[in-house]
C-alpha positions in Angstrom: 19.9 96.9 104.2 19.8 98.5 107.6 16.5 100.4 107.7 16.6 104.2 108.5 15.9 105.1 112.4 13.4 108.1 112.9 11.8 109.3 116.2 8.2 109.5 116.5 8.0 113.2 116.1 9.6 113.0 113.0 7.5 110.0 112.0 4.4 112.5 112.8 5.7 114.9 110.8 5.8 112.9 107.8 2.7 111.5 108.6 1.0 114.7 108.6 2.7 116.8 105.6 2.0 113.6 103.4 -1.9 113.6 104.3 -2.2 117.1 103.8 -2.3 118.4 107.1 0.9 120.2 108.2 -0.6 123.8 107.6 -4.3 125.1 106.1 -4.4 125.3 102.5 -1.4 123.0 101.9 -2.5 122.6 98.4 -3.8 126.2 97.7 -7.6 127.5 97.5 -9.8 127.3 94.9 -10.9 124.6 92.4 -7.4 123.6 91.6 -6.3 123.1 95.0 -9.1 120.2 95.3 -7.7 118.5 92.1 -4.8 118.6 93.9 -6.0 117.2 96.9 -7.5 114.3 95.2 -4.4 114.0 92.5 -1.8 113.7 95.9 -4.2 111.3 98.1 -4.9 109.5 95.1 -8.4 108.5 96.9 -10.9 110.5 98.5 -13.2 107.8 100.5 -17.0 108.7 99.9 -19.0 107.7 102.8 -23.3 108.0 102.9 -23.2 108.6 106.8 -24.6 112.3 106.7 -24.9 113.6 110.0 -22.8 116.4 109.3 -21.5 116.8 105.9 -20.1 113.6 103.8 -16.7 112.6 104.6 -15.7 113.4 100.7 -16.7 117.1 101.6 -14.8 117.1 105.2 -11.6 115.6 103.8 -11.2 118.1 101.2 -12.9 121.1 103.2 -10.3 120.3 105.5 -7.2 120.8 103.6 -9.3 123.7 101.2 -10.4 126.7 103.3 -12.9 127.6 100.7 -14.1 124.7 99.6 -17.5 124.5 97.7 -19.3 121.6 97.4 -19.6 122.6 93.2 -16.1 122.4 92.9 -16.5 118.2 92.9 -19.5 117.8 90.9 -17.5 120.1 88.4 -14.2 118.3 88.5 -16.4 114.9 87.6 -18.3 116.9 84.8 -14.5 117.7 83.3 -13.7 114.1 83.1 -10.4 115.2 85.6 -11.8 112.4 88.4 -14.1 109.6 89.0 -15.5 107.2 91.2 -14.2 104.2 91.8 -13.1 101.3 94.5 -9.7 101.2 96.1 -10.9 99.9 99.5 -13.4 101.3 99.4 -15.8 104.2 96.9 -14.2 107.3 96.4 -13.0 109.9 93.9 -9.5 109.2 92.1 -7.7 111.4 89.4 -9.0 110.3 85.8 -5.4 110.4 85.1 -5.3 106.9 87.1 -8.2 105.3 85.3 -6.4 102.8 84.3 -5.2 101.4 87.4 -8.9 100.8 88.5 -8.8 97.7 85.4 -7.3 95.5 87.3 -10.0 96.0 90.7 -12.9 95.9 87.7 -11.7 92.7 86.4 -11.0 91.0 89.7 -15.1 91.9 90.8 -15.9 90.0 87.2 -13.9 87.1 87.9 -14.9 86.5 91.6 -18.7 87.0 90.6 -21.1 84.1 91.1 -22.7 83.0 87.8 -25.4 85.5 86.9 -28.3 83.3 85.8 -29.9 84.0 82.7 -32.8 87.0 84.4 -30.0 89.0 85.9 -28.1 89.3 82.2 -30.9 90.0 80.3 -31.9 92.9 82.9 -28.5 94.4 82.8 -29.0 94.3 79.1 -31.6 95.9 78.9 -30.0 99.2 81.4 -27.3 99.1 78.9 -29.4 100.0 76.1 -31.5 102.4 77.9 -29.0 104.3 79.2 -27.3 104.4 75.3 -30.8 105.1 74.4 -31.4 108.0 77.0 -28.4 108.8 77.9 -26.8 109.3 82.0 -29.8 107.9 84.1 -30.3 107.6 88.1 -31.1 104.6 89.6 -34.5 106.2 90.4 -34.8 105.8 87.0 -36.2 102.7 86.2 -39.2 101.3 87.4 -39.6 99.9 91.4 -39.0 96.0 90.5 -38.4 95.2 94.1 -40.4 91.6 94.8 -39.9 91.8 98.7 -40.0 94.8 101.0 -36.4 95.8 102.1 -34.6 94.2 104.6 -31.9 97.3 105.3 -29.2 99.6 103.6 -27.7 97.0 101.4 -31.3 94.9 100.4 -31.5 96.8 96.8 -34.2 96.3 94.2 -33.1 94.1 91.4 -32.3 97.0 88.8 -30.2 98.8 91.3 -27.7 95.8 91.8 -27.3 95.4 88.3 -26.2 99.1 88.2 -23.8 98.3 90.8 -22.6 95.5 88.9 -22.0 97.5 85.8 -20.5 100.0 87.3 -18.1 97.8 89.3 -17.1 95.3 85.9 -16.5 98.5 84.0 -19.3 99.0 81.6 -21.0 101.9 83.2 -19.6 104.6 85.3 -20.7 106.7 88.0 -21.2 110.7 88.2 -22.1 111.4 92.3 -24.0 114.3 91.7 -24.2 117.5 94.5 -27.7 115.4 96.1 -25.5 112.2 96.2 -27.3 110.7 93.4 -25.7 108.9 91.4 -25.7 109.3 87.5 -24.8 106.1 85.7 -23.4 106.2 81.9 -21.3 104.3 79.4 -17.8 104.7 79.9 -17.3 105.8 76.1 -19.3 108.9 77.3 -17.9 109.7 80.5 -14.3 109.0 79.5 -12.2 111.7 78.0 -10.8 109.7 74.5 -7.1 110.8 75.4 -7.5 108.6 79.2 -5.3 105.6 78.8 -6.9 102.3 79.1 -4.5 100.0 79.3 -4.5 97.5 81.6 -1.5 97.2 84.1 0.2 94.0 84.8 1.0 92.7 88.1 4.2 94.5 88.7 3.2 97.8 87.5 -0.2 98.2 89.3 1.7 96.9 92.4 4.0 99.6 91.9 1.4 102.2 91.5 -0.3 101.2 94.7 3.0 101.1 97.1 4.0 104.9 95.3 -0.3 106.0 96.0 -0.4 104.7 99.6 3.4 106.4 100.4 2.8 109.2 98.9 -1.0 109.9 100.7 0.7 108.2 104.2 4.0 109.0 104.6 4.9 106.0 106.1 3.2 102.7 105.9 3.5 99.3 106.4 3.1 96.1 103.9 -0.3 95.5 105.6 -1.8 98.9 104.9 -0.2 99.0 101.2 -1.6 95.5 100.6 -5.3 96.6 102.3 -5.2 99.9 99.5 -5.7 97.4 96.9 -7.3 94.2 98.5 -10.0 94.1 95.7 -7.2 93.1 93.2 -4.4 90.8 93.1 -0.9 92.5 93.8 2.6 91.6 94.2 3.8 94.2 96.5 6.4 92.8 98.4 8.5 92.2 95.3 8.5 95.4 93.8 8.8 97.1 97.3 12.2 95.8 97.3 13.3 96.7 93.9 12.1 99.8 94.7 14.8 100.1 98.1 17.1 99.2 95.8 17.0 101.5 93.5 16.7 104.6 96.1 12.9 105.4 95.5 12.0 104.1 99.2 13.5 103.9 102.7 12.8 101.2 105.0 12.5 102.7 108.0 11.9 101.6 112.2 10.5 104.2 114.4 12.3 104.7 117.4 10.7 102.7 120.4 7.9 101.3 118.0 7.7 97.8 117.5 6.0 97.2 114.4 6.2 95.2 111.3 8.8 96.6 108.6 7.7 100.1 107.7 8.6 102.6 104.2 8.6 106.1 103.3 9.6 107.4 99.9 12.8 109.0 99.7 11.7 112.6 99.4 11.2 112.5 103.2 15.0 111.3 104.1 16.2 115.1 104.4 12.8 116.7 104.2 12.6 119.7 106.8 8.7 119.9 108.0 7.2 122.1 109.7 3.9 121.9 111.2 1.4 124.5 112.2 -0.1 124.3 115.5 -3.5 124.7 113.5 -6.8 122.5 115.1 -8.3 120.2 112.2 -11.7 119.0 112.9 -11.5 115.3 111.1 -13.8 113.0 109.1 -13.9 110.0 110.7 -13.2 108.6 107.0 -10.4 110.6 106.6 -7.0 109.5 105.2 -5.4 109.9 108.2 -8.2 107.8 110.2 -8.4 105.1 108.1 -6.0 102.9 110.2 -6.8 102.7 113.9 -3.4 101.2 114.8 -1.5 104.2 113.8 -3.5 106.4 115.5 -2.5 104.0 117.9 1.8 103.8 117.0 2.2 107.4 115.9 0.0 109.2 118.1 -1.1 107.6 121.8 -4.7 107.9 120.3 -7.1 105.0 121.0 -9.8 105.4 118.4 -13.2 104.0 117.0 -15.8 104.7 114.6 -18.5 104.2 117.5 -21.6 104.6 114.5 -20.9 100.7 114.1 -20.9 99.7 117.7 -24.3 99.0 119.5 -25.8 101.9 121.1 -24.8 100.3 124.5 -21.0 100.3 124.1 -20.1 103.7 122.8 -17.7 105.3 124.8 -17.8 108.8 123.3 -21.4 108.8 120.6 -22.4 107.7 117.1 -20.0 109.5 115.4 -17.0 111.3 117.3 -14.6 114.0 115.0 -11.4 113.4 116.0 -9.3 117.1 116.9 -5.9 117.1 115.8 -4.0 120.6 117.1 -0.4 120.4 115.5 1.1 116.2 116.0 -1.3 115.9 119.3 -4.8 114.4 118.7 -6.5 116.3 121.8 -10.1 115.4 121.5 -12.7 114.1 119.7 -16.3 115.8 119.5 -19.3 113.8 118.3 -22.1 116.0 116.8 -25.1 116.4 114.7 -26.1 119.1 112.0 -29.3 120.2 112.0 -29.4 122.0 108.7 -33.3 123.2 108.9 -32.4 124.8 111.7 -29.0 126.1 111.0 -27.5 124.8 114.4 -24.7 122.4 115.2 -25.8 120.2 118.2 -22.5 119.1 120.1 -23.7 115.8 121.7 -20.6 115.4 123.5 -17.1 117.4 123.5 -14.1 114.8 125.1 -10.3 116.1 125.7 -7.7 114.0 126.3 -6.5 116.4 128.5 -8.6 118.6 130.6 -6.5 121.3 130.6 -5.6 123.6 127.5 -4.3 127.0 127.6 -5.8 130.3 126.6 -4.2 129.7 123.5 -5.4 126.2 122.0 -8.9 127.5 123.7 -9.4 130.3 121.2 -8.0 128.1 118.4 -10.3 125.1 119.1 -13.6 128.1 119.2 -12.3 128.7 115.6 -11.8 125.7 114.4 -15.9 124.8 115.6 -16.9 128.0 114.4 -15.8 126.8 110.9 -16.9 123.6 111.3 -20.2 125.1 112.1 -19.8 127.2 108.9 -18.6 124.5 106.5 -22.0 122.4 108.0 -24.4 125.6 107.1 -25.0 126.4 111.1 -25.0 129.3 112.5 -25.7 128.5 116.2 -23.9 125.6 118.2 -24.7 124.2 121.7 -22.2 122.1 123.5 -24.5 119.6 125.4 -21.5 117.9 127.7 -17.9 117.6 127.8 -15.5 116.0 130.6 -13.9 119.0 131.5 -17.0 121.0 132.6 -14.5 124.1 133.5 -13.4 124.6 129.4 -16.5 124.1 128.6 -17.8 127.0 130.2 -15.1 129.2 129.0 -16.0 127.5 125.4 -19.4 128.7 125.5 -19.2 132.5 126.1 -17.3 132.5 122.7 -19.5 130.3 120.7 -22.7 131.9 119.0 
């Protein structure tokens, strides 16, 4: 079958409405309209990098204009999401629990023999926490042996957590401090949550229908990356699924790419985008793939917090600015909550000159950001187009 030719704007346009980011408040306000964030992404990524607020908080603050940080503890608390791995930690609709089986038992089954210390210990968490209930990992006693040798150098009691957590016998609660709350899954799980496991076909399914419908269009590579932590037999059910009308193959015209899909809901789908300015996670959906940004956008982009010091190009960790299908900028910045006040380390354009227009609506859209971060003041250290910059500050508090 011939696959379906689409231009690149139109490809943006997909790209956009299926991440949630063709208009504010595509999903609504309010509580619900995070659940519904969460239940069409299918997987908010949950990040620890704090220099501004957590990437689970920007994704969804971005899509929700009055997103509260409660709303998220509170949709764990209702047993309507939870925390889990896709490729990476992040919330997922309870309603989807059991497509996580299959990634727990893949962690058992590629485990390294425990020896006979490190089951005893996770033992004994087991029955403490069916003892005492939901318990932090601060919790148990300090058992480390050796001082710490970095972020992922934890104490012994802490990687048998982790380990529970990730084979399926506890789970997680993130709490509004980013504490975690471990408990038994008999606890945390809502008894009407179906547990069965999947097999090969249907979890395969589930992932191609997740990744199209948070992506718009995607390719085998990112589909089989959504679910790398688990065995899966895309490529087989992709193509029942062409057959049977669910999903387009599709080229973008004057991309050369590997074969790339869309679900079927976008072949006449008329979109139309805002000419809003989103202030982006680094983390989020839309980000998560640098060679898109790349294909669908002409944007060359890096998380620069994992490059040395010495090779960033635009600082530690750059927000991308996307203003309608045009990423225009990226701003890398700091929040210094104490003292209420956004420090803009560096503001880059793509293109030095924007009109009156996208002027005012980029002031906005850092006056939110500000907001969202619980700052009051920002200062705009440097920017490569010194002339907008000036303009920029005589309408920023």
């Amino acid at each position: 079958m011939k696959p379906l030719i689409i231009s690149k704007e139109q490809a943006r346009k997909i790209i956009l409405h299926a991440g949630g980011l063709a208009k504010p408040g595509q999903f609504g306000k309010g509580k619900e309209a995070v659940y519904k964030v969460i239940e069409h992404l299918g997987f908010v990524q949950i990040d620890t990098i704090a220099v501004v607020e957590r990437a689970h908080h920007h994704a969804l603050a971005s899509r929700v204009a009055d997103y509260d940080h409660d709303w998220l503890q509170e949709l764990q608390t209702e047993g309507r999401i939870f925390e889990f791995w896709t490729y990476a930690s992040g919330f997922i609709p309870m309603k989807n629990f059991r497509f996580s089986l299959p990634v727990k038992e893949s962690f058992s089954s590629r485990r390294k023999a425990l020896t006979q210390t490190e089951i005893n210990l996770m033992n004994k968490i087991l029955d403490r926490i069916s003892r005492e209930g939901p318990l932090r990992s601060r919790d148990f006693e300090n058992d480390r042996v050796t001082k710490s040798s970095g972020w992922w150098d934890w104490r012994p009691s802490k990687v048998a957590l982790e380990r529970l957590h990730l084979d399926g016998r506890l789970v997680s609660i993130r709490r509004k401090d980013f504490q975690k709350l471990y408990d038994l899954g008999e606890n945390a799980i809502p008894s009407d949550v179906d547990q069965t496991i999947p097999d090969d076909a249907e979890f395969a399914r589930h992932i191609i229908l997740r990744v199209l419908k948070a992506h718009g269009i995607a390719s085998m590579k990112e589909i089989a990356y959504s679910s790398r932590h688990a065995k899966n037999t895309a490529k087989t059910e992709i193509d029942k699924l062409i057959v049977s009308g669910e999903v387009y193959n599709v080229a973008v015209d004057g991309l050369k790419s590997s074969p790339l899909y869309m679900l079927a809901e976008y072949r006449n789908k008329k979109i139309k985008l805002s000419d809003s300015v989103f202030i982006l996670s680094p983390f989020d959906i839309l980000n998560v793939f640098r060679h898109r940004l790349k294909w669908f956008f002409d944007f060359d982009y890096q998380v620069e917090c994992f490059v040395p010091a010495s090779k960033r190009k635009y600082g530690y960790f750059s927000l991308p600015i996307l203003a309608g299908d045009a990423f225009i900028g990226r701003m890398d910045c700091k929040a210094d909550r104490k003292q209420r006040h956004l420090i803009v380390n560096n503001l880059h354009l793509e293109s030095k000159t924007i009109d009156s227009t996208l002027l005012k609506k980029l002031s906005e859209a850092i006056k939110t950001f500000a907001t969202f971060n619980s700052c009051d003041r920002i200062a705009i250290k440097k920017s490569n187009a010194p002339t907008f910059l000036k303009a920029l500050r005589k309408i920023l508090p």
